[in-house]
C-alpha positions as a Markdown table, in Angstrom:
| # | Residue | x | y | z |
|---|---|---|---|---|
| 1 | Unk | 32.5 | 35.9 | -5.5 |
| 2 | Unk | 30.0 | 33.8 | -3.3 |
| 3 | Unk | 30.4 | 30.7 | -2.6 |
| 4 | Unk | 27.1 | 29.4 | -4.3 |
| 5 | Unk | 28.8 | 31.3 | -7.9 |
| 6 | Unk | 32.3 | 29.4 | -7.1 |
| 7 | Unk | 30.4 | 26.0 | -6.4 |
| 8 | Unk | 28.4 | 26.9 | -9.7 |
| 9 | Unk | 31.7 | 27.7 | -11.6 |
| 10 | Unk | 33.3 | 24.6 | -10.5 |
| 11 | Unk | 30.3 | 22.6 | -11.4 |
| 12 | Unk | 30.6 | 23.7 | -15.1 |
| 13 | Unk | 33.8 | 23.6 | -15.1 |
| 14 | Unk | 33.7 | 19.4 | -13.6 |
| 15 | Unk | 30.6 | 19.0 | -16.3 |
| 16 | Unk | 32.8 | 20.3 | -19.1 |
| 17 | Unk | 35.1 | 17.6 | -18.0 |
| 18 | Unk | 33.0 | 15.3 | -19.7 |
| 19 | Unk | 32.8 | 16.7 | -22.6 |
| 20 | Unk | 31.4 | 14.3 | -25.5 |
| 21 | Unk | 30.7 | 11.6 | -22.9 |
| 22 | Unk | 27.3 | 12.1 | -21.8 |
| 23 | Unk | 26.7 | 8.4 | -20.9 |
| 24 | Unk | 30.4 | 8.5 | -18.4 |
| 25 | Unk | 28.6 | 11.6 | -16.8 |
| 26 | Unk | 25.1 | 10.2 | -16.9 |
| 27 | Unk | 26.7 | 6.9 | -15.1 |
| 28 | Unk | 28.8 | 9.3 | -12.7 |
| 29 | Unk | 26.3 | 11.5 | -11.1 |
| 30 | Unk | 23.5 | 8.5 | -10.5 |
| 31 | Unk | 26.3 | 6.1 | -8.7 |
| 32 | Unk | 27.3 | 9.2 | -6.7 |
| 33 | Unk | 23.4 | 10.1 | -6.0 |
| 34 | Unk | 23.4 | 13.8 | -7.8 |
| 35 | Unk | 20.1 | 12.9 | -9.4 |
| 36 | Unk | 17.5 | 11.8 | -6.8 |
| 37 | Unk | 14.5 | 9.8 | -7.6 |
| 38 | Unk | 11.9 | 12.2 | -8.1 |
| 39 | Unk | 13.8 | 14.0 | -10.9 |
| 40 | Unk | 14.5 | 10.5 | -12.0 |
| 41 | Unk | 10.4 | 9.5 | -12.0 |
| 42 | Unk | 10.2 | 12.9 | -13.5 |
| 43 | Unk | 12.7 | 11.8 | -16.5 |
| 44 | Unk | 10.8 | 8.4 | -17.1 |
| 45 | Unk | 7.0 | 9.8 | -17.0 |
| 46 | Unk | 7.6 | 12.4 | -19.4 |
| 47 | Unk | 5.7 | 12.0 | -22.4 |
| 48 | Unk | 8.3 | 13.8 | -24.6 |
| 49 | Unk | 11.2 | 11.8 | -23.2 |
| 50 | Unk | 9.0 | 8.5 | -24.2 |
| 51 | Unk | 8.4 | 9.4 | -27.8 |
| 52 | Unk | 12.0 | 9.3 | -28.5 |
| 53 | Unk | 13.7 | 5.8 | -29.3 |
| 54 | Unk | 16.9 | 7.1 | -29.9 |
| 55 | Unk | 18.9 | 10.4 | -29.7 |
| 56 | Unk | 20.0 | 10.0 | -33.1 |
| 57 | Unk | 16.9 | 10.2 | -34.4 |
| 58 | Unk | 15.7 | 13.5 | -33.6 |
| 59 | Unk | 16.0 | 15.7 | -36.2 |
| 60 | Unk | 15.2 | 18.9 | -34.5 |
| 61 | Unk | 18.0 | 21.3 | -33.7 |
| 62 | Unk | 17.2 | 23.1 | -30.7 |
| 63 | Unk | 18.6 | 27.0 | -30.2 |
| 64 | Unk | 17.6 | 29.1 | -27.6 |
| 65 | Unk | 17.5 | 33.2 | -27.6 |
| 66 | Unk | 18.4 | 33.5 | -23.9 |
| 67 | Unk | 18.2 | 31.4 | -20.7 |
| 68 | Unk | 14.9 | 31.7 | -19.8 |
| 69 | Unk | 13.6 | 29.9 | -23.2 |
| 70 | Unk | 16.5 | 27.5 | -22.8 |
| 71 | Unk | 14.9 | 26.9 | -19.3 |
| 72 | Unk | 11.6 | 26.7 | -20.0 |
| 73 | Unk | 12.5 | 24.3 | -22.8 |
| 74 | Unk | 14.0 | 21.7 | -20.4 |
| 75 | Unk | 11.4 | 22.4 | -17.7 |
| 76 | Unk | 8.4 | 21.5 | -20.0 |
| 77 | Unk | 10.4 | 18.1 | -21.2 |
| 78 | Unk | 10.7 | 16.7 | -17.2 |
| 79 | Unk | 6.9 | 18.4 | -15.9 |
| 80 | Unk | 4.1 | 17.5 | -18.4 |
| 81 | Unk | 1.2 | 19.7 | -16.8 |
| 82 | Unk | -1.2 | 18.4 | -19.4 |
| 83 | Unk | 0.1 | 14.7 | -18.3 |
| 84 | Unk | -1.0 | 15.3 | -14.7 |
| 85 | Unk | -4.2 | 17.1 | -15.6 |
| 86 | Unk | -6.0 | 14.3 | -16.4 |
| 87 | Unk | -5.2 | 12.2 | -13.3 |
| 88 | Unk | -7.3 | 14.5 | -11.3 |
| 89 | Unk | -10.9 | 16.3 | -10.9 |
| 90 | Unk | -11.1 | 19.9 | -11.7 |
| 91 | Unk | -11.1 | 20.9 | -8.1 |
| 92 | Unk | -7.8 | 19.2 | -7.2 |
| 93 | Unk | -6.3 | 20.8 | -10.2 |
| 94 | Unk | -7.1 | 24.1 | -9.8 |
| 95 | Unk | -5.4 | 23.5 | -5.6 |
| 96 | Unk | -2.6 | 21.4 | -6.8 |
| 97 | Unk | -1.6 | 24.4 | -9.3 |
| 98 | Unk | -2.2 | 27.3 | -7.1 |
| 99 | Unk | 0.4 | 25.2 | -4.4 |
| 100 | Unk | 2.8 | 24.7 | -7.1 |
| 101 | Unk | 2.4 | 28.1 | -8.1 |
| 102 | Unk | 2.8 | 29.2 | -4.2 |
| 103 | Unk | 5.6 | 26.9 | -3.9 |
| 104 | Unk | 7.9 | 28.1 | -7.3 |
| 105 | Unk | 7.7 | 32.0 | -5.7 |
| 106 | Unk | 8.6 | 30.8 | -1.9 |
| 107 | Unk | 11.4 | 29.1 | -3.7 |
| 108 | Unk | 12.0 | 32.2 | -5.7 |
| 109 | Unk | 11.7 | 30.0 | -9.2 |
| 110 | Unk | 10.8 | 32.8 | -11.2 |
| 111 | Unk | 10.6 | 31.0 | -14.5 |
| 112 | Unk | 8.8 | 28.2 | -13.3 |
| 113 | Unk | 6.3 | 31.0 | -11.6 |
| 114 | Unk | 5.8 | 32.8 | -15.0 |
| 115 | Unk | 5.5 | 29.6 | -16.7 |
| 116 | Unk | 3.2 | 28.3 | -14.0 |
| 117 | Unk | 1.1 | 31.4 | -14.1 |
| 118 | Unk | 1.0 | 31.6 | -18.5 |
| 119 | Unk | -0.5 | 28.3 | -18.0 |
| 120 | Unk | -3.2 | 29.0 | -15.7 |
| 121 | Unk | -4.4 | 32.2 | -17.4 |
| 122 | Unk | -4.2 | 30.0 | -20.9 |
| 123 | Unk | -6.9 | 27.9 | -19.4 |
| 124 | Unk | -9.1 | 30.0 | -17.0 |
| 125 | Unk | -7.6 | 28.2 | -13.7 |
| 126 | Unk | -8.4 | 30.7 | -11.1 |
| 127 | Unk | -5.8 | 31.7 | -8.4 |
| 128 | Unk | -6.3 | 31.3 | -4.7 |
């Protein structure tokens, strides 16, 4: 086993600790600094996280058929493309995306690539 599957193991294994406590872990990892800022700005921006008032309210179940839905599910809630599109002019878009694009397959973020790339054919946003 590598040691990036036995840190992942552990880390499931620490997260499962906290079972039914999601505000104890929430308030552990930001005083220890396991969430940094931009994933926080991320969390506050999105436009799906704002609608909600309170957990308890939504009324949609959420089931996934395998990890990559699961995945793209989460993605889409902390990066609102359609948020960002309309901060920009078309020519800045069209770069910005093909960098981000560029940038998910360097990092080898295949889902984010694929999701990346869906959108861009969806709406005629030619590639570099």
């Amino acid at each position: 086993m590598s040691n990036k599957e036995s840190n992942y193991k552990k880390f499931i294994i620490f997260l499962e600790m906290f079972q039914g406590r999601p505000h104890h872990l929430a308030r552990f990892l930001l005083e220890n600094g396991v969430i940094n800022d931009e994933f926080l700005k991320k969390i506050s921006d999105s436009s799906t996280l704002n609608k909600i008032t309170d957990i308890s309210l939504m009324k949609e179940e959420v089931y996934f058929k395998n990890i990559n839905d699961m995945k793209k599910y989460y993605n889409s809630i902390v990066y609102d493309i359609e948020e960002d599109k309309g901060k920009k002019t078309k020519e800045e878009w069209v770069i910005e995306m093909n960098q981000k694009l560029q940038s998910s397959i360097e990092s080898e973020s295949y889902e984010e690539s694929a999701r990346l790339r869906d959108y861009m054919k969806k709406n005629n946003i030619p590639r570099d």
